[in-house]
C-alpha positions as CSV (number, residue, x, y, z in Angstrom):
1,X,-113.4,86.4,9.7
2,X,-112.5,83.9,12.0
3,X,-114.7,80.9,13.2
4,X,-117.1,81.8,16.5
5,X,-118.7,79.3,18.3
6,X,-122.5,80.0,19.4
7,X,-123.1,79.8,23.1
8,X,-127.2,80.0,24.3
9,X,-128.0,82.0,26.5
10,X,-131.1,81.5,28.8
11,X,-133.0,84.6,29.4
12,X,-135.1,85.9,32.2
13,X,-138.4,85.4,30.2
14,X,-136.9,81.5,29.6
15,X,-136.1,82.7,26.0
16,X,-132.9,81.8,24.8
17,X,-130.3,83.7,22.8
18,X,-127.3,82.7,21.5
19,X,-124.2,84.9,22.1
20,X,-121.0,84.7,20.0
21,X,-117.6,84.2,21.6
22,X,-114.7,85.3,19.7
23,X,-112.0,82.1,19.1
24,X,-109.3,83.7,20.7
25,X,-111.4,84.1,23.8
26,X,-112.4,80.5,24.0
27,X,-108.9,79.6,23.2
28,X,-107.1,81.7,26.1
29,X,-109.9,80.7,28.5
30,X,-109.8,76.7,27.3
31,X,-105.7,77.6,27.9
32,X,-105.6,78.9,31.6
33,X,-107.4,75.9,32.8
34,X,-103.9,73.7,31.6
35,X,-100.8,73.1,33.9
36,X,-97.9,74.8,33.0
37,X,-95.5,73.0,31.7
38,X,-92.3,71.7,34.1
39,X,-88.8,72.2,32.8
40,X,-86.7,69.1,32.9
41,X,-83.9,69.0,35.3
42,X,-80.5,67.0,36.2
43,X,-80.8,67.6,40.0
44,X,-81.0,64.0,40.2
45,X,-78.3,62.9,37.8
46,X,-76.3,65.0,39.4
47,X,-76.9,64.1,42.8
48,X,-76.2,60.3,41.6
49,X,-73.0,61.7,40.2
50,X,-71.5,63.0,43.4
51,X,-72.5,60.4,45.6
52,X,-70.4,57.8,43.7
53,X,-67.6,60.0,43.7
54,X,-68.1,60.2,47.3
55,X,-68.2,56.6,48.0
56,X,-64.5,56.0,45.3
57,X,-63.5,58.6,47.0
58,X,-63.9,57.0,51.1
59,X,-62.8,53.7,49.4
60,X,-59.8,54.7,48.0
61,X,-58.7,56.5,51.4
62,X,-59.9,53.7,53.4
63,X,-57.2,51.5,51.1
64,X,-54.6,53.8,51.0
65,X,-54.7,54.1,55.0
66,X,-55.3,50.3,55.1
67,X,-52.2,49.6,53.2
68,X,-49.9,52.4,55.4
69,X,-50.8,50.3,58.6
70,X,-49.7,47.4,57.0
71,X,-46.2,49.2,55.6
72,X,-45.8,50.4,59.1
73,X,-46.5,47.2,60.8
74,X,-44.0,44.9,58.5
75,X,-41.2,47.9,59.1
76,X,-42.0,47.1,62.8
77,X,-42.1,43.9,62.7
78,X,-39.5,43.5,60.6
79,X,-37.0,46.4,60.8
80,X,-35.5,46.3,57.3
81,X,-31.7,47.3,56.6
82,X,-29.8,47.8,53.6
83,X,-26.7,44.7,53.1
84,X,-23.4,46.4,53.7
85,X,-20.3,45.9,51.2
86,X,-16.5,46.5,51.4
87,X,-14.0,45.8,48.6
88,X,-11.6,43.4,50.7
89,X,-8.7,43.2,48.0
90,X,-7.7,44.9,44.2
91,X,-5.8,43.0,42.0
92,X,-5.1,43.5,38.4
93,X,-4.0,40.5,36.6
94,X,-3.6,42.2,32.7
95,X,-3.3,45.9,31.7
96,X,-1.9,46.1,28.2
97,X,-2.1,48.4,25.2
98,X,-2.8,45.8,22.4
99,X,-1.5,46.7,18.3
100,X,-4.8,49.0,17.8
101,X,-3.3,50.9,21.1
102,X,-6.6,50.2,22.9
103,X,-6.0,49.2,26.4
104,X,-7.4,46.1,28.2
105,X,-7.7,45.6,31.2
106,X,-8.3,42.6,33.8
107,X,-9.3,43.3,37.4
108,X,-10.5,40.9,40.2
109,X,-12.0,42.2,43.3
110,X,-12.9,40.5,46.8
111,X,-16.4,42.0,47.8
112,X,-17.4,41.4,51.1
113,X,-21.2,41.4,51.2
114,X,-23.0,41.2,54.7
115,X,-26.8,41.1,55.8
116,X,-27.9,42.6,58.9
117,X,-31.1,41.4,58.5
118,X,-32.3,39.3,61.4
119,X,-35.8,38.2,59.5
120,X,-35.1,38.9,56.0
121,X,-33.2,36.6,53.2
122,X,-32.0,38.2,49.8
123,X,-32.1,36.7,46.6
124,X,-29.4,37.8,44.4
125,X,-30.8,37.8,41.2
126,X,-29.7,37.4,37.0
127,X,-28.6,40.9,35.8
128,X,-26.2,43.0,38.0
129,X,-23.6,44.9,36.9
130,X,-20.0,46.4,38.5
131,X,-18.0,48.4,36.6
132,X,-14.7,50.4,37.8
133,X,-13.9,53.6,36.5
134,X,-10.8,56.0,36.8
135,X,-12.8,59.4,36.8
136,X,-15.0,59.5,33.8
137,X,-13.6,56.4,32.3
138,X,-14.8,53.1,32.5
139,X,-11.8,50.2,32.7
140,X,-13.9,47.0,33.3
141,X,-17.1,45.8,33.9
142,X,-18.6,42.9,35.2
143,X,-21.4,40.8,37.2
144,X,-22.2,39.4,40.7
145,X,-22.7,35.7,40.8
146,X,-26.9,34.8,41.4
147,X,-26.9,33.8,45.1
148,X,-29.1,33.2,47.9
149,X,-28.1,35.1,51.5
150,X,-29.6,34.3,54.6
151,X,-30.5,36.0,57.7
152,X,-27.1,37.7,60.0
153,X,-24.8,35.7,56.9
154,X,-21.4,36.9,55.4
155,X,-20.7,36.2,52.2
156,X,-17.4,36.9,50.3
157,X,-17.1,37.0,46.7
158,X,-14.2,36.8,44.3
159,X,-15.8,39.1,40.8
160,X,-13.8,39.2,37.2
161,X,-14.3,42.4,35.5
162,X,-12.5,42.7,32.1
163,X,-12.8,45.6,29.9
164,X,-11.4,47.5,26.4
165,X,-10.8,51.2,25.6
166,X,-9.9,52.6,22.6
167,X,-8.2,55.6,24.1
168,X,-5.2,53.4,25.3
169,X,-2.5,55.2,24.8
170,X,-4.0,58.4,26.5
171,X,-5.6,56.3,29.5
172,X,-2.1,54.6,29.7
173,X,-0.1,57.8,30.3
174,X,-2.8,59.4,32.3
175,X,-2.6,56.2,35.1
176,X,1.2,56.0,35.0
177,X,1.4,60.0,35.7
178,X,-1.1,59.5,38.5
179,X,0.3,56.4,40.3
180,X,3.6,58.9,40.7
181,X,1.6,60.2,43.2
182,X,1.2,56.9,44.9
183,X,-3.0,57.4,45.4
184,X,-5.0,56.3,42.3
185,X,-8.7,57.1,42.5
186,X,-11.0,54.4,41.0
187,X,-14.9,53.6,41.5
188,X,-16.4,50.5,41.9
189,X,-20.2,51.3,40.5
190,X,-23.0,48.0,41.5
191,X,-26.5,47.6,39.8
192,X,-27.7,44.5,41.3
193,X,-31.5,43.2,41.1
194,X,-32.4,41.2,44.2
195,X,-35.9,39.8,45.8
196,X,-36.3,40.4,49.7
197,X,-37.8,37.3,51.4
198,X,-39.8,38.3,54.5
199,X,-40.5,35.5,56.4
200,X,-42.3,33.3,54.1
201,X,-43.3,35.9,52.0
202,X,-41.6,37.3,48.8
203,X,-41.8,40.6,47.6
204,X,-41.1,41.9,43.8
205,X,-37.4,42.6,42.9
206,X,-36.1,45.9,44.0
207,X,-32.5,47.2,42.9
208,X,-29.4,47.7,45.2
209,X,-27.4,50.6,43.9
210,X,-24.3,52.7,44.7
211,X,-20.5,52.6,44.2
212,X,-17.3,52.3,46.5
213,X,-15.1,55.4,46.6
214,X,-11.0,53.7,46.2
215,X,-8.2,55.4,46.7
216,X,-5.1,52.7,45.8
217,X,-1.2,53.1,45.7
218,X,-0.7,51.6,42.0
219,X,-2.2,49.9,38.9
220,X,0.6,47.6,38.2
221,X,0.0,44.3,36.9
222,X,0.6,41.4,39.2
223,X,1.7,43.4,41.9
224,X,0.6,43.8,45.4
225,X,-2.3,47.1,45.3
226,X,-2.6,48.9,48.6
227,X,-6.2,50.1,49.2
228,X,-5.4,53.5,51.2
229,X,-9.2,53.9,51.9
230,X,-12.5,52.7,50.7
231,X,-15.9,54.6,51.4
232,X,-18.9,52.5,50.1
233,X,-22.4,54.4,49.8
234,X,-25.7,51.9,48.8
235,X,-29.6,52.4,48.8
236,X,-32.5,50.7,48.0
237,X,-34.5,51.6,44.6
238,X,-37.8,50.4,43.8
């Protein structure tokens, strides 16, 4: 048997008598005096939680619309436009097939390079490229000179481009059969990493990029090259 515990009882003759109470009793009515216990809960974890992902959130539109206004105010202010550029003049001072009947050739080109800009200087910068191709051929490449343009200036620049191709003999024919037609189509392709001065500030480099669509009457060496027409397309790439 289980343990008991002996309770007294007082009687109505003032005798007393003990009465027995059974330890599961005592337990259970010990046990319904004591507060249930409370489960544990995240409500304010989780409420922590959102609110700071509330506030990042509010700060990083408050930022991103802070930094539109001030995009919007410079272009404004400002009123930004992409340099123009025209090939002036073609002239091709070596195109030869050597013994290994690869073909080299020499061009020089006179770019004309203007900015619109009223407010805003360019800094020509170390790497460019220019390349001309016939079709999907490259001829020559070469590089602007690093340069500094001011506002409204014109600047005119003589660029060497030399190249080698080890298709010679195929380029070769392939030119001489299309100057019979008296309009050869060549593309003059620029890659040129500048900085844009805005008043007194600088901004990162950017990259000027696009190409000049020629049409001209012959490839011969030292002589005179007609350009029949010129369209020159350029944007700005971050």
């Amino acid at each position: 048997m289980g343990d008991h515990k002996i309770h007294p009882v007082l009687l109505a003759d003032g005798n007393v008598k003990s009465s027995l109470i059974p330890p599961s009793h005592a337990s259970s009515s010990l046990g319904h005096h004591l507060p249930p216990s409370q489960p544990v809960t995240k409500t304010k974890r989780s409420f922590s939680c959102c609110k700071c992902i509330c506030w990042s959130l509010c700060i990083f539109i408050t930022l991103l619309l802070i930094l539109s206004a001030t995009i919007g105010i410079m272009y404004l202010v400002f009123k930004p436009k992409i340099p123009d550029y025209s090939v002036n003049r073609l002239t091709i001072s070596q195109l030869t097939l050597n013994l290994d009947l690869s073909l080299y050739a020499r061009f020089n080109v006179h770019i004309t390079t203007t900015n619109p800009n009223d407010k805003i200087a360019i800094f020509y910068q170390k790497g460019s490229h220019l390349s001309i191709w016939y079709k999907n051929t490259n001829l020559c490449q070469g590089s602007l000179p690093i340069f500094y343009q001011g506002h409204r200036n014109k600047t005119v620049l003589n660029v060497a481009l030399s190249g080698q191709n080890q298709y010679g003999r195929t380029l070769l024919a392939a030119l001489q059969q299309q100057q019979q037609t008296g309009q050869v189509p060549l593309d003059l392709k620029v890659d040129v990493p500048v900085k844009i001065e805005l008043g007194k500030l600088k901004l990162k480099k950017v990259r000027i990029k696009g190409k000049c669509m020629l049409i001209v009457d012959t490839l011969s060496a030292n002589n005179k090259i007609n350009i029949k027409a010129t369209n020159c397309k350029f944007k700005l790439k971050l």
